[in-house]
BABA-153800 format. One record per residue (C-alpha): x, y, z. Coordinates in steps of 0.2 Angstrom, whole numbers, padded with zeros to 4 digits, always signed. Last residue first. Layout:
<pts>
XYZ/...
</pts>
This chain:
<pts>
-0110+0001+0060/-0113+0005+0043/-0105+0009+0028/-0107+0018+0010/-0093+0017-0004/-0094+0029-0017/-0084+0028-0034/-0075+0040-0045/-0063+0031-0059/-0060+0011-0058/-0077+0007-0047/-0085+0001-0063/-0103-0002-0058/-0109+0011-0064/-0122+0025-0056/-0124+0041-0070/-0119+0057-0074/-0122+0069-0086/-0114+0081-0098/-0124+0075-0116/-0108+0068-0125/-0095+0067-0113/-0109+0053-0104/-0099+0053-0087/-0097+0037-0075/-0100+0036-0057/-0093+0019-0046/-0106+0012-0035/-0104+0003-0016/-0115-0001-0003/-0118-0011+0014/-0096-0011+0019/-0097-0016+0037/-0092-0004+0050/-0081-0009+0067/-0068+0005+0068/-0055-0006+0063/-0064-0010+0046/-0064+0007+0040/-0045+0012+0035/-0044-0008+0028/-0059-0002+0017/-0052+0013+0011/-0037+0005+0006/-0048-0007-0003/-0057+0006-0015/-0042+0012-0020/-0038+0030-0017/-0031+0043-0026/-0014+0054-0019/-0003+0048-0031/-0014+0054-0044/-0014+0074-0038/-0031+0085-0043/-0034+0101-0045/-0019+0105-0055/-0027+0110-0072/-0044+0118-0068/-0059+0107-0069/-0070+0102-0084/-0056+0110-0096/-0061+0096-0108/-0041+0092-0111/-0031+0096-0098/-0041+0093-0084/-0054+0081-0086/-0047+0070-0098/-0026+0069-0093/-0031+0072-0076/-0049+0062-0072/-0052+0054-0087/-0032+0045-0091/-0028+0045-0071/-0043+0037-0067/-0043+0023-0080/-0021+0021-0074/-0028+0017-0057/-0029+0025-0043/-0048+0025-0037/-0056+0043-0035/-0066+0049-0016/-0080+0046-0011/-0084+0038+0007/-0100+0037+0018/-0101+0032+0034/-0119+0027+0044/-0123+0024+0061/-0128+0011+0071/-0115+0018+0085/-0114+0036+0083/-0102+0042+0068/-0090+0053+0074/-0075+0040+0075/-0075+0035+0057/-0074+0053+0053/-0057+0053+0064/-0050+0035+0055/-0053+0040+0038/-0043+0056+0041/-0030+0048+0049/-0028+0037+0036/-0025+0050+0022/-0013+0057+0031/-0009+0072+0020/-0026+0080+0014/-0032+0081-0005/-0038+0064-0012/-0047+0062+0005/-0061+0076+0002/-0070+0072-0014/-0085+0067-0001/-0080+0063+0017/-0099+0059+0022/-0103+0057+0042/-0122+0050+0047/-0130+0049+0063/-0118+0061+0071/-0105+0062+0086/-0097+0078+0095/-0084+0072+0110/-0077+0090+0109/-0061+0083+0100/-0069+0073+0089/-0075+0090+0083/-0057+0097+0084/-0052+0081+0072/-0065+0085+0060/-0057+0101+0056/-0066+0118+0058/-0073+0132+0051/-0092+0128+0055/-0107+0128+0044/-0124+0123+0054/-0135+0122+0038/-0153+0131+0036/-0160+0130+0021/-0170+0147+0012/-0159+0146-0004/-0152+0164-0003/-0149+0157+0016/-0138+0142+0008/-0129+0151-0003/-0123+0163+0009/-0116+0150+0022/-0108+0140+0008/-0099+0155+0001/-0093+0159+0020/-0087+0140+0023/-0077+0142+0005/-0070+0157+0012/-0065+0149+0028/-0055+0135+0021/-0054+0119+0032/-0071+0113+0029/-0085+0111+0041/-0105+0107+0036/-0115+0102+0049/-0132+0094+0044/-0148+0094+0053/-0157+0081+0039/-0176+0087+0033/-0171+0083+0013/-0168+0099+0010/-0156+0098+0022/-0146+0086+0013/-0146+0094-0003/-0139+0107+0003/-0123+0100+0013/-0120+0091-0004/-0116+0107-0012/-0110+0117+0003/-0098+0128-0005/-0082+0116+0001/-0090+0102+0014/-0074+0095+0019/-0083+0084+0029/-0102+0084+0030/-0109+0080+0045/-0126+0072+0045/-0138+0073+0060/-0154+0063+0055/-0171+0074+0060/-0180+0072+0042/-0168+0064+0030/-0186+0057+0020/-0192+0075+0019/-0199+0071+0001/-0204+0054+0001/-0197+0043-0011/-0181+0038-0001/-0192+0030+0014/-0184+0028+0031/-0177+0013+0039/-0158+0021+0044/-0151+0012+0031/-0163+0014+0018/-0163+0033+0020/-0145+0037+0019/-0143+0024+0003/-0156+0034-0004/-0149+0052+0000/-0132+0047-0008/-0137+0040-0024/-0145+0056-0026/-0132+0064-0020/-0120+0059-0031/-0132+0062-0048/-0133+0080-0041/-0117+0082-0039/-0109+0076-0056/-0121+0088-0063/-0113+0101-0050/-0097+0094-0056/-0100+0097-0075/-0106+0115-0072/-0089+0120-0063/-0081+0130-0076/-0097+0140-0076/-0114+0143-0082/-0121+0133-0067/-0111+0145-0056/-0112+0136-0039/-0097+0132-0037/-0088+0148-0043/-0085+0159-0027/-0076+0141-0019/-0063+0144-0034/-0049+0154-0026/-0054+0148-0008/-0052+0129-0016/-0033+0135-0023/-0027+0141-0005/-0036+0127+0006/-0027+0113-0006/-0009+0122-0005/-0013+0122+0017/-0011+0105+0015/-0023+0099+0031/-0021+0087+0043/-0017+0100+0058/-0004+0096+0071/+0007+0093+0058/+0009+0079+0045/+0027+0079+0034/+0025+0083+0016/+0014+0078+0002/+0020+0060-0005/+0026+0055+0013/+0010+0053+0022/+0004+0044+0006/+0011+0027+0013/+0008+0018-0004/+0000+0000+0000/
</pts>
């Protein structure tokens, strides 16, 4: 297994690369532009949470077709960026926290979600200081977050620990493999311009298994798992079942 402590400098108090939090508070304005170089994410977004919402729901006994079907389920949303997923969680009836490590992406997300009428408890903070305080949640989702911090493990391992007992983790993140590298970098990036160039780092993708053995310890059993595929012809998303480029893995205790 790669030690990726090593691939992005030594771990400090805070497990965070302070490069990430620069280049998502020069974009974090942007997120929500649907007209913007972000539109393709928010369509990957929407199909995510979709997926997301009804795998929340059946695992804590709720129906996914009725509308407020999240109603009264803490969820904390790690690494939560401009709020996209922390959004469509609390339209769904969830009390969601959203924290993130950059402070202008928390103060985009806190805008946003009053011009859209949801109220979201966003909070500039690490996970680590809410473990810290002894907080736990129904549910926790590390969502595109993992790829980007320097102990990867640890990480894993502290939103593991915020989850109450029959609760429910959920983990998406990019698989490393040559696939991901060729649609993800190579594709997304330098030639379809569907993120800026420099937004992601291969060494630091996940397999699907790594996450797994970063779970396990902490006593959850793996209940879900999709990978997500782009049409490049019509922009959108949809489940697959090739976990070779972005995948989602849901667990529970």
């Amino acid at each position: 297994m790669l030690d990726k402590s090593k691939v992005t400098g030594t771990v400090g108090a805070e497990n965070v690369s302070h490069e990430e939090v620069a280049r998502f508070n020069a974009l974090a304005e942007e997120w929500w532009d649907p007209n913007g170089k972000y539109k393709t994410a928010l369509a990957f977004n929407a199909a995510r949470t979709e997926y997301i919402v009804r795998q929340l729901a059946h695992c804590h006994g709720r129906d996914p077709n009725t509308e407020h079907c999240l109603k009264g389920l803490s969820i904390l949303d790690v690494g939560c960026g401009g709020g996209l997923i922390s959004e469509a969680l609390a339209s769904k009836g969830a009390v969601v926290t959203g924290i993130d490590a950059s402070a202008m992406s928390i103060e985009v997300a806190r805008r946003h979600a009053q011009q859209s009428g949801l109220t979201v408890a966003y909070r500039h903070c690490l996970a680590g200081e809410l473990l810290a305080q002894d907080e736990r949640f129904d549910a926790v989702i590390n969502a595109e977050v993992v790829e980007h911090v320097p102990d990867q493990s640890a990480l894993i391992s502290e939103c593991s620990k915020l989850v109450k007992s029959s609760g429910t983790l959920v983990l998406a993140t990019l698989n490393r493999t040559m696939k991901s590298w060729i649609i993800a970098i190579l594709g997304a990036e330098y030639v379809m311009r569907y993120l800026p160039v420099g937004t992601h780092d291969w060494q630091m993708f996940v397999k699907p298994e790594e996450l797994q053995a970063w779970v396990i310890p902490e006593q959850f059993e793996l209940v879900s798992e999709t990978g997500m595929k782009l049409n490049p012809l019509t922009g959108t998303w949809r489940l697959s079942s090739s976990l070779a480029v972005n995948y989602i893995q849901i667990y529970q205790r």
